[in-house]
BABARO-734638 format. One record per residue: residue number from 1; x negated, y negated, z negated of N, C-alpha, C, O, CB in turn. Coordinates in steps of 0.2 Angstrom, whole numbers, padded with zeros to 4 digits, always signed. Glycine has a CB too. Layout:
N
[NUM [X Y Z] [X Y Z] [X Y Z] [X Y Z] [X Y Z]]
...
END
This chain:
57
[1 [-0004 +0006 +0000] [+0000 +0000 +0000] [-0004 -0006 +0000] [-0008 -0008 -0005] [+0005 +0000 -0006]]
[2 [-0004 -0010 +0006] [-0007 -0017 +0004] [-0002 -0023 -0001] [+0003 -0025 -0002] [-0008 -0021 +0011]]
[3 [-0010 -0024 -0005] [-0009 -0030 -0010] [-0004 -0036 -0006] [-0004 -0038 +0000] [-0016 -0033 -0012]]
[4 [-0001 -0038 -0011] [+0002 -0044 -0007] [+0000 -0053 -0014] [-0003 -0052 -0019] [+0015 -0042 -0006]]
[5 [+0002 -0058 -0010] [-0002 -0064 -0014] [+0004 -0067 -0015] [+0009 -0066 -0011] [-0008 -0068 -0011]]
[6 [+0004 -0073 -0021] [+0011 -0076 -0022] [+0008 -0084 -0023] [+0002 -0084 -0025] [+0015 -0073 -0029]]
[7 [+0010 -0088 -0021] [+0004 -0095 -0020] [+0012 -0099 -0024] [+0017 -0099 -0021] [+0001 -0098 -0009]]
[8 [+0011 -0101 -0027] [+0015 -0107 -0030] [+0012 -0114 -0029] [+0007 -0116 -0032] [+0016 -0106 -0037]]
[9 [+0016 -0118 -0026] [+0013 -0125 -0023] [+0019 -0130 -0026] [+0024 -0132 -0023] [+0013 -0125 -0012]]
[10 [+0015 -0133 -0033] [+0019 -0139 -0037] [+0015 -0146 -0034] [+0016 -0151 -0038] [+0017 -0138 -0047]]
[11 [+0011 -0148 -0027] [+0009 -0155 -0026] [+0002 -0156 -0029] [-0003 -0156 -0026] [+0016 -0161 -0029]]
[12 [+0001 -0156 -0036] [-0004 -0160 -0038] [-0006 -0152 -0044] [-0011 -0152 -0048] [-0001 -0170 -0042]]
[13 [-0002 -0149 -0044] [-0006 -0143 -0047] [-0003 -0136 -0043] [+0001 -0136 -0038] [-0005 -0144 -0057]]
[14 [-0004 -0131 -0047] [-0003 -0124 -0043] [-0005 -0116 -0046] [-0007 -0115 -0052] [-0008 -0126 -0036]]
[15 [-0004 -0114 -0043] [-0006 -0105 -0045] [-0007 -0103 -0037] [-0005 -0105 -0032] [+0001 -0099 -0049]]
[16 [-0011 -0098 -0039] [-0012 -0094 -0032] [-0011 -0085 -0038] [-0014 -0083 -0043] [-0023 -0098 -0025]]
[17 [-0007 -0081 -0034] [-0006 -0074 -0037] [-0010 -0071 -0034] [-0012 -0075 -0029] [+0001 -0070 -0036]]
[18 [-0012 -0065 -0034] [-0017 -0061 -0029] [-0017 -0053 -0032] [-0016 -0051 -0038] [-0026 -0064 -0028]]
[19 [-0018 -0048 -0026] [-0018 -0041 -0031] [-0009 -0041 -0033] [-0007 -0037 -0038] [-0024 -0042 -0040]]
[20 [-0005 -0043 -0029] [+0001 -0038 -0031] [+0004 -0032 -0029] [+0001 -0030 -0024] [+0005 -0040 -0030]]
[21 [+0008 -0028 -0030] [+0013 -0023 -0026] [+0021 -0027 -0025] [+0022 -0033 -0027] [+0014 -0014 -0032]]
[22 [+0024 -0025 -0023] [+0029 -0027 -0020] [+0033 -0027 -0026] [+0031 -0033 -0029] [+0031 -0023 -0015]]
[23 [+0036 -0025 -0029] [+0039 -0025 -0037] [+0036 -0031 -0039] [+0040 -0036 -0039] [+0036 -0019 -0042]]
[24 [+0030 -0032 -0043] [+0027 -0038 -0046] [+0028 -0046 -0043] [+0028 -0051 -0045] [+0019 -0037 -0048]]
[25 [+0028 -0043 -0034] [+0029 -0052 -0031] [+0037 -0053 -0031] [+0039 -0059 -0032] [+0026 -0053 -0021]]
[26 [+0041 -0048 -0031] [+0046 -0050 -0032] [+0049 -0053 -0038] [+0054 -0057 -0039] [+0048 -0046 -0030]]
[27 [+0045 -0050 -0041] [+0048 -0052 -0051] [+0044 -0057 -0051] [+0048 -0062 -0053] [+0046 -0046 -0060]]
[28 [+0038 -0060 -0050] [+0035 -0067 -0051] [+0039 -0072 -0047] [+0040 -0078 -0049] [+0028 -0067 -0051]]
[29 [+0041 -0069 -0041] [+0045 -0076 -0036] [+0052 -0076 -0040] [+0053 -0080 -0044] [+0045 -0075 -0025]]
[30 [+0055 -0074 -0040] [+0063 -0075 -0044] [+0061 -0080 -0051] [+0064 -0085 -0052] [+0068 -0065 -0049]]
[31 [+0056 -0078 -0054] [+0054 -0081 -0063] [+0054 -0088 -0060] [+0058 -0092 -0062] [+0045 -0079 -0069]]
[32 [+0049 -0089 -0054] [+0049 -0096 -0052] [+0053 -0101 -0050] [+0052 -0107 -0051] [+0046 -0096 -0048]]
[33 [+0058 -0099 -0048] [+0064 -0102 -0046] [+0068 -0104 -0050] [+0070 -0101 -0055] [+0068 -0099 -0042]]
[34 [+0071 -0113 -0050] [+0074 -0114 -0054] [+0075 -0122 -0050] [+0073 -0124 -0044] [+0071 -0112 -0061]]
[35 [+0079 -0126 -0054] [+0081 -0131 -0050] [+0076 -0136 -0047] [+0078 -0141 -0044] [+0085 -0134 -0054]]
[36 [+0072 -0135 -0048] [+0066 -0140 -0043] [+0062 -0137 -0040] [+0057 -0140 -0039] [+0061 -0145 -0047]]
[37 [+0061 -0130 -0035] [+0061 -0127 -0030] [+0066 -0132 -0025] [+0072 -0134 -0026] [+0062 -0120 -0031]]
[38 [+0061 -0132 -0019] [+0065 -0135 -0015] [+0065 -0130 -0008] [+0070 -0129 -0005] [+0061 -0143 -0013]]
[39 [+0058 -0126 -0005] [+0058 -0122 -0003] [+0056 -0114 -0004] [+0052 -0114 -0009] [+0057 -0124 +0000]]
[40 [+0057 -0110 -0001] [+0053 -0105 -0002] [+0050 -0101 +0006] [+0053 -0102 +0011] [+0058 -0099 -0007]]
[41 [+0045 -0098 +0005] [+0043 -0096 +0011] [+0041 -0091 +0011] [+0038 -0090 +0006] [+0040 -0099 +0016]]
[42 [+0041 -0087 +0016] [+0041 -0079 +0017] [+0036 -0078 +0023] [+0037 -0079 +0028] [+0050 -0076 +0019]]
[43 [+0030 -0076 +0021] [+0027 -0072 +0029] [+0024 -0066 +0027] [+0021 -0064 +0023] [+0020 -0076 +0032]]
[44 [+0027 -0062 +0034] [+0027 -0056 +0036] [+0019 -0053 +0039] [+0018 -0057 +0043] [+0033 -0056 +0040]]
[45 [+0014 -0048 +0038] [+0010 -0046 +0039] [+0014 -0044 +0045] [+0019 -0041 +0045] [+0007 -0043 +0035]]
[46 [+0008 -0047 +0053] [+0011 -0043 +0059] [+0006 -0039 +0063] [+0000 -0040 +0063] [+0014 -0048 +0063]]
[47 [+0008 -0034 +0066] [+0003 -0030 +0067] [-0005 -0031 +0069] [-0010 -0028 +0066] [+0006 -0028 +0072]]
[48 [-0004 -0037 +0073] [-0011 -0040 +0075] [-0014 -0045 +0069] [-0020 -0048 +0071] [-0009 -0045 +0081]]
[49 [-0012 -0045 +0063] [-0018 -0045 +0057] [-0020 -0040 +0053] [-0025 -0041 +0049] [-0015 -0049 +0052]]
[50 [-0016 -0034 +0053] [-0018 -0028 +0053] [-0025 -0027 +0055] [-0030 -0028 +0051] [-0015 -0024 +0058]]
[51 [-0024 -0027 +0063] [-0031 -0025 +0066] [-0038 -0030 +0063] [-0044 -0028 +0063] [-0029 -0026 +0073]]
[52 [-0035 -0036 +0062] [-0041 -0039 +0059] [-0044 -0040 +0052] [-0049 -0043 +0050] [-0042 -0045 +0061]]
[53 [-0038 -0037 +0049] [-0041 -0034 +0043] [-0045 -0029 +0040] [-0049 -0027 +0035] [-0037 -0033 +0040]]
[54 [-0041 -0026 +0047] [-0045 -0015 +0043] [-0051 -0015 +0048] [-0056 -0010 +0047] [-0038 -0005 +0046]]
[55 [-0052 -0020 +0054] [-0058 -0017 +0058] [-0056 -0017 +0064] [-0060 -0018 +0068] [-0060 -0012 +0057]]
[56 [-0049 -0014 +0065] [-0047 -0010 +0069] [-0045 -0013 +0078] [-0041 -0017 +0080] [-0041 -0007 +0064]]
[57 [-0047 -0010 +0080] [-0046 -0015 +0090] [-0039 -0013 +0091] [-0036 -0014 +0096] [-0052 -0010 +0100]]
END
């Protein structure tokens, strides 16, 4: 299973998550939400970062 990262972006301060499974990014992004979230954003690992992650042509 690849690790996934959770990056919280408050403007003038922040967190960056790293080393999750899928379970722990989901329970840390829900804890975060609350009335002064304005967006949230979602990116998807796509095939072609695959390949430039593992090596792989």
């Amino acid at each position: 299973m690849k690790s996934k990262t959770l990056i919280i972006d408050e403007e003038v301060q922040g967190e960056k998550i790293v080393d999750l499974n899928t379970e722990q990014l989901i329970k840390l992004a829900v804890k975060n939400i609350d009335d002064d979230v304005i967006s949230v954003e979602i990116k998807k690992r796509h095939k072609s970062d695959a390949s430039k992650t593992t090596g792989c042509q």
